[in-house]
PQR file with spaces between the fields and no chain letter, atoms N, CA, C, O and H, PARSE charges and radii, in Angstrom:
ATOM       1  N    UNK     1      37.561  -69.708  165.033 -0.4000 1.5000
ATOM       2  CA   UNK     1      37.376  -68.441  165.709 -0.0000 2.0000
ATOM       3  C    UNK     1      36.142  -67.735  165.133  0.5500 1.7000
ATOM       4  O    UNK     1      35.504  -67.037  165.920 -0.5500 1.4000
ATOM       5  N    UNK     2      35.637  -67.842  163.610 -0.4000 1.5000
ATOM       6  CA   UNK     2      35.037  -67.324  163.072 -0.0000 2.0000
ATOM       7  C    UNK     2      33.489  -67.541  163.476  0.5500 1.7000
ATOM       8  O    UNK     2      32.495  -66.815  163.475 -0.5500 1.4000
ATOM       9  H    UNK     2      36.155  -68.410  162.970  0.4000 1.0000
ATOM      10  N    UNK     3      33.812  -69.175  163.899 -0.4000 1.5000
ATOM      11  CA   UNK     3      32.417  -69.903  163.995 -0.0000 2.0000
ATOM      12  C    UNK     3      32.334  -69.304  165.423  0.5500 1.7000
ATOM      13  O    UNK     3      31.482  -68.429  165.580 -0.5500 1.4000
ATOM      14  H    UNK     3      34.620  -69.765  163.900  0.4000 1.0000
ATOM      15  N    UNK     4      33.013  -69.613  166.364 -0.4000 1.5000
ATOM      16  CA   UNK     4      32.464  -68.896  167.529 -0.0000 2.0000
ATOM      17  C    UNK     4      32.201  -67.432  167.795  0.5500 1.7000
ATOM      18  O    UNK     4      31.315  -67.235  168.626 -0.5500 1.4000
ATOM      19  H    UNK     4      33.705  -70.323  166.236  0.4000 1.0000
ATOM      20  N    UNK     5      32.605  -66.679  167.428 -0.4000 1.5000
ATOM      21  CA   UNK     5      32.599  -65.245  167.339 -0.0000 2.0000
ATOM      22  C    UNK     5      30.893  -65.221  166.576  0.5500 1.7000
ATOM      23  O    UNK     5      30.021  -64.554  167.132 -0.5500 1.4000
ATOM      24  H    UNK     5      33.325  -66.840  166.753  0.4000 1.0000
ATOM      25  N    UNK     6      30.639  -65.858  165.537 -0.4000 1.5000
ATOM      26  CA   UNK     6      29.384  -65.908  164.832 -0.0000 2.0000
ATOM      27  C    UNK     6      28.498  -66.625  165.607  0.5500 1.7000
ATOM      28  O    UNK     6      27.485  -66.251  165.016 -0.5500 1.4000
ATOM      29  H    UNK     6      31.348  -66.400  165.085  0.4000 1.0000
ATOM      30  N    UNK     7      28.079  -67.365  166.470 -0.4000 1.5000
ATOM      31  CA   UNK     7      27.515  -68.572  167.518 -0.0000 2.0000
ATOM      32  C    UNK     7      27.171  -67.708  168.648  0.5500 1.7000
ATOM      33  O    UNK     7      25.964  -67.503  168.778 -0.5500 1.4000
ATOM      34  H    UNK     7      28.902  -67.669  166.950  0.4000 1.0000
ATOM      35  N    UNK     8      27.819  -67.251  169.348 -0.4000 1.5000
ATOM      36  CA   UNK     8      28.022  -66.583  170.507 -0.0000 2.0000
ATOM      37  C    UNK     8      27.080  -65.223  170.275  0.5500 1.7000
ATOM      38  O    UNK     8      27.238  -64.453  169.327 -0.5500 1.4000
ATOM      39  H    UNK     8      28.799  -67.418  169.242  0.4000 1.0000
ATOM      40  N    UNK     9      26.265  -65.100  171.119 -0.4000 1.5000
ATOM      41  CA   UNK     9      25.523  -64.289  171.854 -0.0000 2.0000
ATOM      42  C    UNK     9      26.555  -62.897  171.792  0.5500 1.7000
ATOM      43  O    UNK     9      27.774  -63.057  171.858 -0.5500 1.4000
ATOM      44  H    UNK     9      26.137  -65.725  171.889  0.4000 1.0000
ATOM      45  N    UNK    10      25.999  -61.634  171.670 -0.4000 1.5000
ATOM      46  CA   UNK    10      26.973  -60.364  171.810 -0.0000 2.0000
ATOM      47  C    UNK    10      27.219  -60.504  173.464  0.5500 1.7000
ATOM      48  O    UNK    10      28.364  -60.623  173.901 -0.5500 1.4000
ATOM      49  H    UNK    10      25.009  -61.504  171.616  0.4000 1.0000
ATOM      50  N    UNK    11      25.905  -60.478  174.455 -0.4000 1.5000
ATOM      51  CA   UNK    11      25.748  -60.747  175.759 -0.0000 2.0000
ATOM      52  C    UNK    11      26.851  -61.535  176.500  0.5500 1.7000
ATOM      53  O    UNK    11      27.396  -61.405  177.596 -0.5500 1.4000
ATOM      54  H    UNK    11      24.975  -60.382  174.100  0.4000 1.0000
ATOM      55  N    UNK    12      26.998  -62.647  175.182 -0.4000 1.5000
ATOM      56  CA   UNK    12      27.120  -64.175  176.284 -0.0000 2.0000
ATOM      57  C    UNK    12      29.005  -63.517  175.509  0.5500 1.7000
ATOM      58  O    UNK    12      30.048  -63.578  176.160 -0.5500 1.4000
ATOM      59  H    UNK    12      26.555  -62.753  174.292  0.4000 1.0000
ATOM      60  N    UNK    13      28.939  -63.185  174.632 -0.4000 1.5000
ATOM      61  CA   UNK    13      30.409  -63.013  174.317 -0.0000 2.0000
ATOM      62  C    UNK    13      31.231  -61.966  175.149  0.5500 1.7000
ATOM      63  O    UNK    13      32.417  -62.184  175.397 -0.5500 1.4000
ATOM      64  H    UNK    13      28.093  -63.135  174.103  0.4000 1.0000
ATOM      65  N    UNK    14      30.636  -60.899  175.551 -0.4000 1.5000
ATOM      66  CA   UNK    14      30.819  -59.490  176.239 -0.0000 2.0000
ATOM      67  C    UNK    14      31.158  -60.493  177.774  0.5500 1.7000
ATOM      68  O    UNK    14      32.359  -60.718  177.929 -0.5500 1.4000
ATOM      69  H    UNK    14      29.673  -60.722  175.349  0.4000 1.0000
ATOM      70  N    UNK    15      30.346  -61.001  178.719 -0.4000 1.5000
ATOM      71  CA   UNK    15      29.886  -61.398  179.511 -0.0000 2.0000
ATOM      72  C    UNK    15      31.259  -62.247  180.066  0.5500 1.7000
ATOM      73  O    UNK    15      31.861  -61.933  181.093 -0.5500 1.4000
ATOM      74  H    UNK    15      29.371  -60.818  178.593  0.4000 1.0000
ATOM      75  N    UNK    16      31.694  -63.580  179.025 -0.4000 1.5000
ATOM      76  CA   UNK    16      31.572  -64.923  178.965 -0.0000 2.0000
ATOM      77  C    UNK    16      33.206  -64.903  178.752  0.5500 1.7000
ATOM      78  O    UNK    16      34.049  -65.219  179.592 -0.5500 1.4000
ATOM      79  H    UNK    16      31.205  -63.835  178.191  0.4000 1.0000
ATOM      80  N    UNK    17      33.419  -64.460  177.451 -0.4000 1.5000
ATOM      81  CA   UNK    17      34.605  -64.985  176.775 -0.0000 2.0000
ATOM      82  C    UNK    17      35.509  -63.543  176.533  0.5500 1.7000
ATOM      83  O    UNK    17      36.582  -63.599  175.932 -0.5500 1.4000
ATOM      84  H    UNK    17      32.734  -64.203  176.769  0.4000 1.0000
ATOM      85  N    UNK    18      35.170  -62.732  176.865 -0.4000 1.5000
ATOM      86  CA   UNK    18      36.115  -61.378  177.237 -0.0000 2.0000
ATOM      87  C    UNK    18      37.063  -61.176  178.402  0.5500 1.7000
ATOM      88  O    UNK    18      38.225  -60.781  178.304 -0.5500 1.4000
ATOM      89  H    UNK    18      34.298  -62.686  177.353  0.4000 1.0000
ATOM      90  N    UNK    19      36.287  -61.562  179.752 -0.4000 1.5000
ATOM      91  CA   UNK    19      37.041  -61.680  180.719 -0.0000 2.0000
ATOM      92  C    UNK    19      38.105  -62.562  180.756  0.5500 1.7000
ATOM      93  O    UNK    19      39.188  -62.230  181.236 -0.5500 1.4000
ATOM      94  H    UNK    19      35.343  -61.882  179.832  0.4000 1.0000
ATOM      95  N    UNK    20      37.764  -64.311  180.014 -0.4000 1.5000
ATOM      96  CA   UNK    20      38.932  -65.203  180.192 -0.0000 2.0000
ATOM      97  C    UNK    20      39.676  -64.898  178.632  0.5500 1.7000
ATOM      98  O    UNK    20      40.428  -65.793  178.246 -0.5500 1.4000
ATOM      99  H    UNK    20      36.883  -64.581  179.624  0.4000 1.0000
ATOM     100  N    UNK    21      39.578  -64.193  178.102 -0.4000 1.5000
ATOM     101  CA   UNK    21      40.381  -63.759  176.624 -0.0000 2.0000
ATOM     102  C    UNK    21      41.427  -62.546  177.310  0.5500 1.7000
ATOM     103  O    UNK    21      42.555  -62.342  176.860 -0.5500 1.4000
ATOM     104  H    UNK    21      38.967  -63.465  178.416  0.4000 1.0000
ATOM     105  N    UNK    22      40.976  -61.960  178.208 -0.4000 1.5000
ATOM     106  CA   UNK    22      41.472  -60.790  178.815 -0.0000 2.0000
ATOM     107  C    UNK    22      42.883  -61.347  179.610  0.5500 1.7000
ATOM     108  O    UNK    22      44.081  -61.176  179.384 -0.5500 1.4000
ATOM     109  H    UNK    22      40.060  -62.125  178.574  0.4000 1.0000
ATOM     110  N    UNK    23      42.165  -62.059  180.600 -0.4000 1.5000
ATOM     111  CA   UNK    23      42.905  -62.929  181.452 -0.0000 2.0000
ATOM     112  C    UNK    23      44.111  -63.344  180.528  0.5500 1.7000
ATOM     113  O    UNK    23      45.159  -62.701  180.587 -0.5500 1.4000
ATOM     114  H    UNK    23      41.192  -62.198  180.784  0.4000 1.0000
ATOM     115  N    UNK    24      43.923  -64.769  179.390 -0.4000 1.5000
ATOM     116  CA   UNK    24      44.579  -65.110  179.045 -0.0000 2.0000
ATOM     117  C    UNK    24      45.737  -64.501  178.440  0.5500 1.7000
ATOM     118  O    UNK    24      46.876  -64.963  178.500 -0.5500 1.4000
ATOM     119  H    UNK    24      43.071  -65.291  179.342  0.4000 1.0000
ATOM     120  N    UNK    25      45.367  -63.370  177.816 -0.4000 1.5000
ATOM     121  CA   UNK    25      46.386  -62.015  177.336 -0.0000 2.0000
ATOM     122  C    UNK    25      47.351  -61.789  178.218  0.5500 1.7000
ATOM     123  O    UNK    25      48.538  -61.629  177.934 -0.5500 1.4000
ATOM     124  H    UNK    25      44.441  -62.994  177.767  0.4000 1.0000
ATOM     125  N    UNK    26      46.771  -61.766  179.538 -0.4000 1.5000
ATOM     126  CA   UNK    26      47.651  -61.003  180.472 -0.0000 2.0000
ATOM     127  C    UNK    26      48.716  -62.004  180.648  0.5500 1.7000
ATOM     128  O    UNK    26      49.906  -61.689  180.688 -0.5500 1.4000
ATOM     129  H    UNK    26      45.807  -61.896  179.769  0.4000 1.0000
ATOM     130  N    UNK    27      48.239  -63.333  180.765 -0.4000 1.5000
ATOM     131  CA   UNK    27      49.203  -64.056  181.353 -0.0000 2.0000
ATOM     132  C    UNK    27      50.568  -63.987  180.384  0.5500 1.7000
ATOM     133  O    UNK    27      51.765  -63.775  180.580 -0.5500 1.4000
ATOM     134  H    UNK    27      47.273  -63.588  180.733  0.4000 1.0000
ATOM     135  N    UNK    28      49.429  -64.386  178.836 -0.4000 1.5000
ATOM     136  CA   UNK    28      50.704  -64.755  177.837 -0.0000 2.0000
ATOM     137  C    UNK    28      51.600  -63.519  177.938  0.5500 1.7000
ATOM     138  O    UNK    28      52.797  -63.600  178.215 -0.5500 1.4000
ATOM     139  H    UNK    28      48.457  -64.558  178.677  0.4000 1.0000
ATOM     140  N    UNK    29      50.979  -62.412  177.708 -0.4000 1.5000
ATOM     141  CA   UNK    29      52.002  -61.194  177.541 -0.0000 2.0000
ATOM     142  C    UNK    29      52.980  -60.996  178.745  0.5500 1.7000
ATOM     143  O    UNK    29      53.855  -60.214  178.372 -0.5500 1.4000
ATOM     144  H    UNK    29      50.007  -62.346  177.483  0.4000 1.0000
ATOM     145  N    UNK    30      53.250  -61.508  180.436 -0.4000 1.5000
ATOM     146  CA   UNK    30      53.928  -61.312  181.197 -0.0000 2.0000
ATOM     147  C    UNK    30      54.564  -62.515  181.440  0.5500 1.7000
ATOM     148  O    UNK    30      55.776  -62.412  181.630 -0.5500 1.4000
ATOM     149  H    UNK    30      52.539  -62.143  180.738  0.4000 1.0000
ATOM     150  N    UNK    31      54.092  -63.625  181.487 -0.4000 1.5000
ATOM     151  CA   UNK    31      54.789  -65.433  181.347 -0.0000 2.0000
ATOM     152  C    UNK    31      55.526  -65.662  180.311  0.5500 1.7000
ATOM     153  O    UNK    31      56.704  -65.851  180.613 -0.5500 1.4000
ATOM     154  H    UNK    31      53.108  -63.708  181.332  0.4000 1.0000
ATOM     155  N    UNK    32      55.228  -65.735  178.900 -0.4000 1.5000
ATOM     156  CA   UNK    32      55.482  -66.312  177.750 -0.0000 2.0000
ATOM     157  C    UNK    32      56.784  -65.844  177.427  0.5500 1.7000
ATOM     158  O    UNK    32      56.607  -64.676  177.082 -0.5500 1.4000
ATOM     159  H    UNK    32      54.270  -65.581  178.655  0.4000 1.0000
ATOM     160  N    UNK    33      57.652  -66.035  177.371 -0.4000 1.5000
ATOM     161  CA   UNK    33      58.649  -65.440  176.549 -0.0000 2.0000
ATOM     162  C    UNK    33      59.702  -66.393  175.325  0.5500 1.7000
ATOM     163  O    UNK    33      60.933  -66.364  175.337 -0.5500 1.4000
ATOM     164  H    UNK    33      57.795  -66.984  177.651  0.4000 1.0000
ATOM     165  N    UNK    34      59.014  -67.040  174.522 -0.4000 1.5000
ATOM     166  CA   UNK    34      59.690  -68.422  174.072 -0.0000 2.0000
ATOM     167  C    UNK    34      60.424  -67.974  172.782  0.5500 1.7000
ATOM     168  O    UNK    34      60.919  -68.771  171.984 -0.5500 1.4000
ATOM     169  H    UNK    34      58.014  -67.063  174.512  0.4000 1.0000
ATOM     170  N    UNK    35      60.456  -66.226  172.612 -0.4000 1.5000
ATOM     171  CA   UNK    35      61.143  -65.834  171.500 -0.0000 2.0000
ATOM     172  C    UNK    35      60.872  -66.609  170.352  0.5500 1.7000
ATOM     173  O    UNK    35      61.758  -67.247  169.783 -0.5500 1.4000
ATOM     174  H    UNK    35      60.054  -65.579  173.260  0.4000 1.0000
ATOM     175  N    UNK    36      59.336  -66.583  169.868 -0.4000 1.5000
ATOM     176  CA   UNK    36      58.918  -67.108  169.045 -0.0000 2.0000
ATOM     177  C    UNK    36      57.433  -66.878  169.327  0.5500 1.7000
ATOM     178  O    UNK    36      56.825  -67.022  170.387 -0.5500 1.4000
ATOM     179  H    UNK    36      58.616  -66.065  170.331  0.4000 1.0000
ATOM     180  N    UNK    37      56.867  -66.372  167.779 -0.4000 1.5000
ATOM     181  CA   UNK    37      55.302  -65.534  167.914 -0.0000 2.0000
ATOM     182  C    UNK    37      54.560  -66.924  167.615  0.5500 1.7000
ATOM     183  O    UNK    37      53.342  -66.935  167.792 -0.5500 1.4000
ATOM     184  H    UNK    37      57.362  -66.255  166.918  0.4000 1.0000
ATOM     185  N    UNK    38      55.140  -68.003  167.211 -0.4000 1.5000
ATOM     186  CA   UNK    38      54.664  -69.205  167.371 -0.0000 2.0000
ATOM     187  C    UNK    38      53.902  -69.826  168.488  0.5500 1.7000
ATOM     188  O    UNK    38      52.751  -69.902  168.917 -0.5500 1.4000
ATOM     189  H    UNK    38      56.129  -67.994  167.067  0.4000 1.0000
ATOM     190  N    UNK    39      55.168  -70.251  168.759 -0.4000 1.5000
ATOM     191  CA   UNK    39      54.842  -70.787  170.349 -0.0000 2.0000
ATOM     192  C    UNK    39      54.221  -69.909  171.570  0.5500 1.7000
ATOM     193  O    UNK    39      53.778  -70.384  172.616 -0.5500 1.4000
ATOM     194  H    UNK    39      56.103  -70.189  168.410  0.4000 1.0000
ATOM     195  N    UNK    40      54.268  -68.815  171.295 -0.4000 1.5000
ATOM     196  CA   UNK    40      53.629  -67.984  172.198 -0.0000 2.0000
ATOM     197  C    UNK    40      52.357  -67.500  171.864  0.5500 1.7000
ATOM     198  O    UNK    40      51.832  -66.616  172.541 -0.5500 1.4000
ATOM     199  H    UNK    40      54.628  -68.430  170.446  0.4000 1.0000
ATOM     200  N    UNK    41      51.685  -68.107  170.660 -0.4000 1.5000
ATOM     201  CA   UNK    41      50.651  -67.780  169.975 -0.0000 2.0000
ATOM     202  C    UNK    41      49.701  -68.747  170.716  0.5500 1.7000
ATOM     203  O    UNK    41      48.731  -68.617  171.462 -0.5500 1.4000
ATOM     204  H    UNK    41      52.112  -68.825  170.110  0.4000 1.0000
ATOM     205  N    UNK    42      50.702  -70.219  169.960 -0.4000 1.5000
ATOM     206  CA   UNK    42      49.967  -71.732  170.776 -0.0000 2.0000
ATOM     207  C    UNK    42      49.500  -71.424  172.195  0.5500 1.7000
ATOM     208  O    UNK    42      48.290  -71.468  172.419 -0.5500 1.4000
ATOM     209  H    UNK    42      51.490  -70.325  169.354  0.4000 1.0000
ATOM     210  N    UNK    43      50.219  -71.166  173.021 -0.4000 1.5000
ATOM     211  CA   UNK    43      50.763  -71.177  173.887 -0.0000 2.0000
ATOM     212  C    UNK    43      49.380  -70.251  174.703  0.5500 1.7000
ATOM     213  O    UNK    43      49.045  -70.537  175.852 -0.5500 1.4000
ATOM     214  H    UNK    43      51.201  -71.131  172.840  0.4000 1.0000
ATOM     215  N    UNK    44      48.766  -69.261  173.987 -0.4000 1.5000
ATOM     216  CA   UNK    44      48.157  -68.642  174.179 -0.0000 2.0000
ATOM     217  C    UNK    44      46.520  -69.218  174.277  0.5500 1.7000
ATOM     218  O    UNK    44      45.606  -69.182  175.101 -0.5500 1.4000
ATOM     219  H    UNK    44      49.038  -69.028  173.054  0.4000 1.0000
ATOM     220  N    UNK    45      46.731  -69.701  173.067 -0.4000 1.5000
ATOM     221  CA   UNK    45      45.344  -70.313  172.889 -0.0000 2.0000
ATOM     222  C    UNK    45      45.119  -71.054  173.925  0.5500 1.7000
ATOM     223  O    UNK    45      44.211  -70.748  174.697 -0.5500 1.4000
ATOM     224  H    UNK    45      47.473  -69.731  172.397  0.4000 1.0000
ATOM     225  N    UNK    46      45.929  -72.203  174.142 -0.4000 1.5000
ATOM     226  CA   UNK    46      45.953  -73.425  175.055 -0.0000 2.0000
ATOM     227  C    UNK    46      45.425  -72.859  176.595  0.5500 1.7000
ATOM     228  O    UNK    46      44.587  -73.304  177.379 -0.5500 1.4000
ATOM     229  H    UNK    46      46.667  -72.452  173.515  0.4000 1.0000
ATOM     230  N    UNK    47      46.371  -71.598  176.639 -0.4000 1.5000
ATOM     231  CA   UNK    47      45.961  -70.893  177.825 -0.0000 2.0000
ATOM     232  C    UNK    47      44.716  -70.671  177.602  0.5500 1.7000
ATOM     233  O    UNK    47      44.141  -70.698  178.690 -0.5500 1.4000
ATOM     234  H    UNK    47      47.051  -71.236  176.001  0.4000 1.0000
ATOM     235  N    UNK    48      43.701  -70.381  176.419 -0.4000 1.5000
ATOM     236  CA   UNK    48      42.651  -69.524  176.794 -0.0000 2.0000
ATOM     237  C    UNK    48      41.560  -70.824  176.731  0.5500 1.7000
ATOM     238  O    UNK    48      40.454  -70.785  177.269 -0.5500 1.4000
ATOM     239  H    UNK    48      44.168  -70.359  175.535  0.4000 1.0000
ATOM     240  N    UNK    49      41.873  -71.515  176.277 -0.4000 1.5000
ATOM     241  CA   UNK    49      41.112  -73.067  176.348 -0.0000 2.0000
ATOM     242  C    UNK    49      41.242  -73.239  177.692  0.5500 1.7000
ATOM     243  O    UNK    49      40.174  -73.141  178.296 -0.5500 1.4000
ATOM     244  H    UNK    49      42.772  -71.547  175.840  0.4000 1.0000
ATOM     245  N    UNK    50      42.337  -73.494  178.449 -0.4000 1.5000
ATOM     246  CA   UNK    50      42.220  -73.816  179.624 -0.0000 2.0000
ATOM     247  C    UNK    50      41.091  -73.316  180.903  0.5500 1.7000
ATOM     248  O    UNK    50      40.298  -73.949  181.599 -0.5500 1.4000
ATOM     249  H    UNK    50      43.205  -73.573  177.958  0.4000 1.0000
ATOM     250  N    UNK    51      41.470  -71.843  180.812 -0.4000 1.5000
ATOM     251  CA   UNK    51      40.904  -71.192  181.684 -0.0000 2.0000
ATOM     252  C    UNK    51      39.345  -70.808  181.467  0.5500 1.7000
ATOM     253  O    UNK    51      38.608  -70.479  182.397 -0.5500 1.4000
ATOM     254  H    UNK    51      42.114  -71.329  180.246  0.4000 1.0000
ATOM     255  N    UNK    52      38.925  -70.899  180.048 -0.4000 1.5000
ATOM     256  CA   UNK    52      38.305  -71.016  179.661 -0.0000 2.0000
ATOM     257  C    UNK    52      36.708  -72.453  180.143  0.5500 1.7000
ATOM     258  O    UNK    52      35.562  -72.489  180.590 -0.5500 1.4000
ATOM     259  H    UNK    52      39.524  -71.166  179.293  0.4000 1.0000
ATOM     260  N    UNK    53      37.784  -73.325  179.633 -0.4000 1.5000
ATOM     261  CA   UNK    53      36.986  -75.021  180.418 -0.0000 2.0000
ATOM     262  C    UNK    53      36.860  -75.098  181.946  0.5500 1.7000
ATOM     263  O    UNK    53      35.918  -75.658  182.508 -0.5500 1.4000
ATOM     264  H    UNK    53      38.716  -73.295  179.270  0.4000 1.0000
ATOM     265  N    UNK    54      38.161  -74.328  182.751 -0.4000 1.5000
ATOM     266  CA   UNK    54      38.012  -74.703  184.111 -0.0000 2.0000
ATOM     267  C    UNK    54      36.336  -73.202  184.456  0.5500 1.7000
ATOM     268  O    UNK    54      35.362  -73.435  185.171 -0.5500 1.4000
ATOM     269  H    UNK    54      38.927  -73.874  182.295  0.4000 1.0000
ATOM     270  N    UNK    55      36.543  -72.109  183.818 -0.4000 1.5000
ATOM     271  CA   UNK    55      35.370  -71.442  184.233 -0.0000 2.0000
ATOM     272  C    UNK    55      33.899  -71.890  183.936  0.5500 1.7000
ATOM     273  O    UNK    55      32.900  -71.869  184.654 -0.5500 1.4000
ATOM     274  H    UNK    55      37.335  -71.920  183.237  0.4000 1.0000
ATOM     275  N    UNK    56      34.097  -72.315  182.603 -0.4000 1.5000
ATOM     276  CA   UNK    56      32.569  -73.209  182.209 -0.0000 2.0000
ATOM     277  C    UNK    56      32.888  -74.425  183.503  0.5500 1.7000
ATOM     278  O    UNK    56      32.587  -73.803  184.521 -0.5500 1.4000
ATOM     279  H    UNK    56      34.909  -72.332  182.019  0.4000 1.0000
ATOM     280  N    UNK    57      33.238  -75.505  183.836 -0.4000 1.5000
ATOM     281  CA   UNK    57      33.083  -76.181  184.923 -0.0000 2.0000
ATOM     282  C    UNK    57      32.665  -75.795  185.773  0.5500 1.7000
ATOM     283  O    UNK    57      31.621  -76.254  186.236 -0.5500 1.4000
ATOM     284  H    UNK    57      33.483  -76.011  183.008  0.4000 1.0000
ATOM     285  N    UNK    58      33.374  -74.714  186.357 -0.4000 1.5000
ATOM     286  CA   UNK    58      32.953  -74.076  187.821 -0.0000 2.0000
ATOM     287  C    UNK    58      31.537  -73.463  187.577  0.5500 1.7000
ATOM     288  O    UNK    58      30.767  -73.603  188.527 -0.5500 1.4000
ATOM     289  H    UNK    58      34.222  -74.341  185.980  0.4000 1.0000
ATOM     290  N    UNK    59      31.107  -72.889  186.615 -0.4000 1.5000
ATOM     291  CA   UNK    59      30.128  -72.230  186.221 -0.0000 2.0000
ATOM     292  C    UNK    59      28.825  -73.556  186.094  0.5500 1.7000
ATOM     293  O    UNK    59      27.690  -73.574  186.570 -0.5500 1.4000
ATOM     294  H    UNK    59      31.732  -72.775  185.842  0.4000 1.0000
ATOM     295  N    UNK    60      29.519  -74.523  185.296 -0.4000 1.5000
ATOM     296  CA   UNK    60      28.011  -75.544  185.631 -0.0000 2.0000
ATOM     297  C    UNK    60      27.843  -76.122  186.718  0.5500 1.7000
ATOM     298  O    UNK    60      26.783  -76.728  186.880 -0.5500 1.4000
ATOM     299  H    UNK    60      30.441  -74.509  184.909  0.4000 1.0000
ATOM     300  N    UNK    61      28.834  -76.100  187.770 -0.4000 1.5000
ATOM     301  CA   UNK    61      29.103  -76.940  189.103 -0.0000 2.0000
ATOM     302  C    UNK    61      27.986  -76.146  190.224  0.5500 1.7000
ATOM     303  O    UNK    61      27.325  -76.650  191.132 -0.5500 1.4000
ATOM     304  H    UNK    61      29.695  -75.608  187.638  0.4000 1.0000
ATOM     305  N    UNK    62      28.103  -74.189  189.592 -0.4000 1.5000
ATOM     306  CA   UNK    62      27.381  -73.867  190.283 -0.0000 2.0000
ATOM     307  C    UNK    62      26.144  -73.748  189.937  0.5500 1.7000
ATOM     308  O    UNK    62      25.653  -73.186  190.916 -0.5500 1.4000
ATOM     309  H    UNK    62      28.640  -73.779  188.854  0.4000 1.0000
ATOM     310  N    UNK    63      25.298  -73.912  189.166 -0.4000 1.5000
ATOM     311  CA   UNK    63      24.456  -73.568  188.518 -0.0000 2.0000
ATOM     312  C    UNK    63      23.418  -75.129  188.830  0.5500 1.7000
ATOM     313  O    UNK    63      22.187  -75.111  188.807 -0.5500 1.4000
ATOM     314  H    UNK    63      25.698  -74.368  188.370  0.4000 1.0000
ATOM     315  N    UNK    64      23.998  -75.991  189.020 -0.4000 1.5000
ATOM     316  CA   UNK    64      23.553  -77.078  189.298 -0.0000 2.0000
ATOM     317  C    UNK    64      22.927  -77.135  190.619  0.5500 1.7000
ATOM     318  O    UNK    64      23.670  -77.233  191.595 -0.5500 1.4000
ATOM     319  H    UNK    64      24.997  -76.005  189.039  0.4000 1.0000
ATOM     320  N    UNK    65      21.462  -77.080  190.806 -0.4000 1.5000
ATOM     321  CA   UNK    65      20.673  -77.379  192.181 -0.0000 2.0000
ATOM     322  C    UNK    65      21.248  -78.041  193.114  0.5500 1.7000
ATOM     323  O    UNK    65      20.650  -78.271  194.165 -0.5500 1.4000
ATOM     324  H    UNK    65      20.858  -77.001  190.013  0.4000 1.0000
């Protein structure tokens, strides 16, 4: 987390990885309920990886001539 937070552009972080960090919050906090800050932690991340990879995809899919 440290390395990316340090890597990342203020721009490209504001821009980029706020909206699907945002997103992912929302979901975990109204989906998740596994009564465990564990698994709903994981659970979280995985989410924010996900949505995360499918937006970079779509994002190079369009960006591509």
């Amino acid at each position: 987390m440290y390395t990316m937070l340090k890597n990342l552009t203020t721009t490209r972080l504001w821009t980029q990885q706020l909206p699907v960090f945002a997103a992912s919050l929302l979901i975990a906090e109204t989906q998740y309920k596994f009564h465990s800050f564990t698994l709903e932690c994981i659970a979280f991340l995985v989410t924010w990886f996900a949505i995360d990879f499918v937006v970079e995809k779509v994002r190079g899919r369009i960006s591509q001539p």
